[in-house]
C-alpha positions as CSV (number, residue, x, y, z in Angstrom):
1,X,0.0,0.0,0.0
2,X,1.0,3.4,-1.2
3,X,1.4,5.5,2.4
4,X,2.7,9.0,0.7
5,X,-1.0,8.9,-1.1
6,X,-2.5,8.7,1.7
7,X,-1.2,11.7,3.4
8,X,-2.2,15.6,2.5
9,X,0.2,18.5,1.6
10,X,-0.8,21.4,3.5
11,X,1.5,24.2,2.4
12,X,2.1,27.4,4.8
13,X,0.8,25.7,8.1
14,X,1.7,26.5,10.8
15,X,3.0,28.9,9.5
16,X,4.3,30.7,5.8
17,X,7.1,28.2,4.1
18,X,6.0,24.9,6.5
19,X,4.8,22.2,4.4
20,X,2.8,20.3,6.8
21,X,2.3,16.4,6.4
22,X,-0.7,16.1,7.5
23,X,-2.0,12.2,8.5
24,X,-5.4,12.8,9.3
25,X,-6.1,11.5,5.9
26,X,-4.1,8.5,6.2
27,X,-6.0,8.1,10.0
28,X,-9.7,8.1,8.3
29,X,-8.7,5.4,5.4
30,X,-9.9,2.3,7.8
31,X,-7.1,-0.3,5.4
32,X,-4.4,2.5,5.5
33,X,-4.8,2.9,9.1
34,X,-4.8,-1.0,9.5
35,X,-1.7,-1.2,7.1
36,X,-0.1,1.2,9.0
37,X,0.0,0.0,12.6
38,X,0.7,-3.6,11.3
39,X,3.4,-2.6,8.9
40,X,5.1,-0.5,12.1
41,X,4.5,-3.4,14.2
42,X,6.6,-6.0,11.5
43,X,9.0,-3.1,11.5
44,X,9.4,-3.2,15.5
45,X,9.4,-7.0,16.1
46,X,11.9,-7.6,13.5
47,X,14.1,-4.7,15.3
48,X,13.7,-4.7,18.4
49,X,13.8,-7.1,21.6
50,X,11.8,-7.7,24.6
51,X,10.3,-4.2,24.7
52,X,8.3,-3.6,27.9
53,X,6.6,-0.4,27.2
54,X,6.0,1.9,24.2
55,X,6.2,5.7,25.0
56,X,4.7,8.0,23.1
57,X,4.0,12.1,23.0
58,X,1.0,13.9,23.4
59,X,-0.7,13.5,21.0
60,X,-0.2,12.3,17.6
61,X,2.2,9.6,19.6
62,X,-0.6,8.3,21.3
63,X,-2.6,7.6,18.0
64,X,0.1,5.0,16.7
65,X,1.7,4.2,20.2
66,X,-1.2,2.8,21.6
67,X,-2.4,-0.2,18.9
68,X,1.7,-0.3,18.9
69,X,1.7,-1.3,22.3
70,X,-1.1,-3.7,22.3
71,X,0.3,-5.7,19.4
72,X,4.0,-5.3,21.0
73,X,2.7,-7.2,24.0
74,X,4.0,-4.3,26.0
75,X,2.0,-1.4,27.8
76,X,1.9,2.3,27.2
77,X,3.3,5.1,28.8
78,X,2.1,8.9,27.6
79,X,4.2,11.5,27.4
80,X,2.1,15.1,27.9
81,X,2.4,18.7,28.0
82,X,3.1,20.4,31.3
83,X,0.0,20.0,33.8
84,X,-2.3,17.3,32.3
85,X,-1.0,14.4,34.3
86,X,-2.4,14.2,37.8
87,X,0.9,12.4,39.9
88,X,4.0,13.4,40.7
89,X,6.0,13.9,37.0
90,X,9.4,14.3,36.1
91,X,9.8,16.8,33.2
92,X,12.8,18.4,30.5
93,X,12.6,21.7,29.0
94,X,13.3,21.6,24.8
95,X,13.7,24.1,22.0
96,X,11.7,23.5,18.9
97,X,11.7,25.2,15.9
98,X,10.0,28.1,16.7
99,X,10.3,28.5,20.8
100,X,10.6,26.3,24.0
101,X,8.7,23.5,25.4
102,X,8.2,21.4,28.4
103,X,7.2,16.8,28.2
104,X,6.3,15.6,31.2
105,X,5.8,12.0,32.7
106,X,4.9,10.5,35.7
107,X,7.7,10.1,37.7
108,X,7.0,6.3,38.6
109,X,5.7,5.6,35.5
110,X,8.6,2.9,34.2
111,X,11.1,1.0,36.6
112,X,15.3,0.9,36.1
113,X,15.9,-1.6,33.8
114,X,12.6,-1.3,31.7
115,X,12.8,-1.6,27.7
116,X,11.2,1.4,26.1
117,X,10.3,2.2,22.5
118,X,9.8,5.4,21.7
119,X,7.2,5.9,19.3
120,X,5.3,9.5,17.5
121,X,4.0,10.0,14.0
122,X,6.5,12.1,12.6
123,X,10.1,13.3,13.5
124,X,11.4,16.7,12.1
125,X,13.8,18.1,13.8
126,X,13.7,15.9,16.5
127,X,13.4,17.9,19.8
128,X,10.6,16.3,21.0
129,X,12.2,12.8,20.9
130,X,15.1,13.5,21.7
131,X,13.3,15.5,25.0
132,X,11.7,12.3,25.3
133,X,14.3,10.1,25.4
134,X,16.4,12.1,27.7
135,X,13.1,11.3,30.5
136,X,13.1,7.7,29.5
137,X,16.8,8.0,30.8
138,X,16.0,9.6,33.4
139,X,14.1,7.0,34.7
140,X,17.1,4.4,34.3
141,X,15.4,2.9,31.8
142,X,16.9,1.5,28.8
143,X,16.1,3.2,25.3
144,X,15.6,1.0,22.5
145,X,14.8,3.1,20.0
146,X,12.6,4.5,17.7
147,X,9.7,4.3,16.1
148,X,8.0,7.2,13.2
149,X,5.5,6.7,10.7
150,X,7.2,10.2,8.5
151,X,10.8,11.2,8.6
152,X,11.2,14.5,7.5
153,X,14.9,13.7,6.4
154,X,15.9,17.4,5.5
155,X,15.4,18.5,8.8
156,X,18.5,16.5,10.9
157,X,16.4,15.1,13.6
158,X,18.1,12.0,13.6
159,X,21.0,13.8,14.6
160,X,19.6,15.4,17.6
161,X,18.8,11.3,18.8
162,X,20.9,9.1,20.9
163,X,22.4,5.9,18.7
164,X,19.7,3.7,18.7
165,X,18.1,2.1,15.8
166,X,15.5,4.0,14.5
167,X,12.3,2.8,12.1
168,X,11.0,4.7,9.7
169,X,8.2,3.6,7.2
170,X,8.0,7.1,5.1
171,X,10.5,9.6,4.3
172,X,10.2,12.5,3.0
């Protein structure tokens, strides 16, 4: 199945010179939905090893992370904007393109030693994983990797990672 056809070009969002990827057209296509978290899910088993828990950011991550997880045999951790999760977190400030963010997660939500996936729809220029990963380390947790449906290969995000392998199923 054809993925690139399934997503829409949205020139000058969010804002003039962005051309967004936008996968909300690839979401409503029930087989290209389908395709795509089984295809991710080949991708993962044949990668990666014993993974206890899929992580994914708020909130595209959560759309591909979660069905991820499930299949994976491992649970879900979310990975949210400051103030939307009700225990005690542990957070990291980023820069993204265009200003400064905070990820947060709950503080006891994955033990030393866990295997962790880190999974989101698309990775750019990479701040937000690589702002994720550093609270996955945080935890004493051991990274796995990587997990995108777009790569945006222009951008360097990959650079901005930790050396871990990283799947991919569309580049751009």
């Amino acid at each position: 199945m054809d993925l690139k056809s399934l997503i829409r070009d949205i020139p000058d969002f969010p804002k003039p010179g962005i051309l967004f990827r936008d996968i909300t057209t690839l979401l409503r296509n029930p087989d290209g939905l389908r395709h795509t978290v089984d295809i991710l899910t080949q991708h993962c088993k044949e990668t990666f090893n014993q993974i206890d828990y899929v992580v994914g950011m708020e909130s595209r991550g959560f759309i591909f992370g979660t069905p991820l997880a499930y299949q994976l045999g491992a649970g879900f951790i979310p990975v949210r904007k400051p103030g939307k999760l009700p225990a005690a977190v542990c957070r990291v400030e980023y820069e993204l393109e265009y200003g400064v963010d905070r990820l947060e997660m709950h503080e006891d939500a994955l033990g030393s030693g866990s295997r962790v996936l880190i999974v989101d729809d698309l990775i750019a220029t990479g701040g937000t994983a690589a702002a994720t990963a550093q609270l996955v380390q945080q935890t004493g947790s051991e990274l796995l990797g990587f997990a995108f449906i777009i790569e945006l290969q222009g951008l360097g995000g990959r650079e901005k990672l930790p050396e871990v392998p990283i799947v991919t199923l569309i580049e751009y």
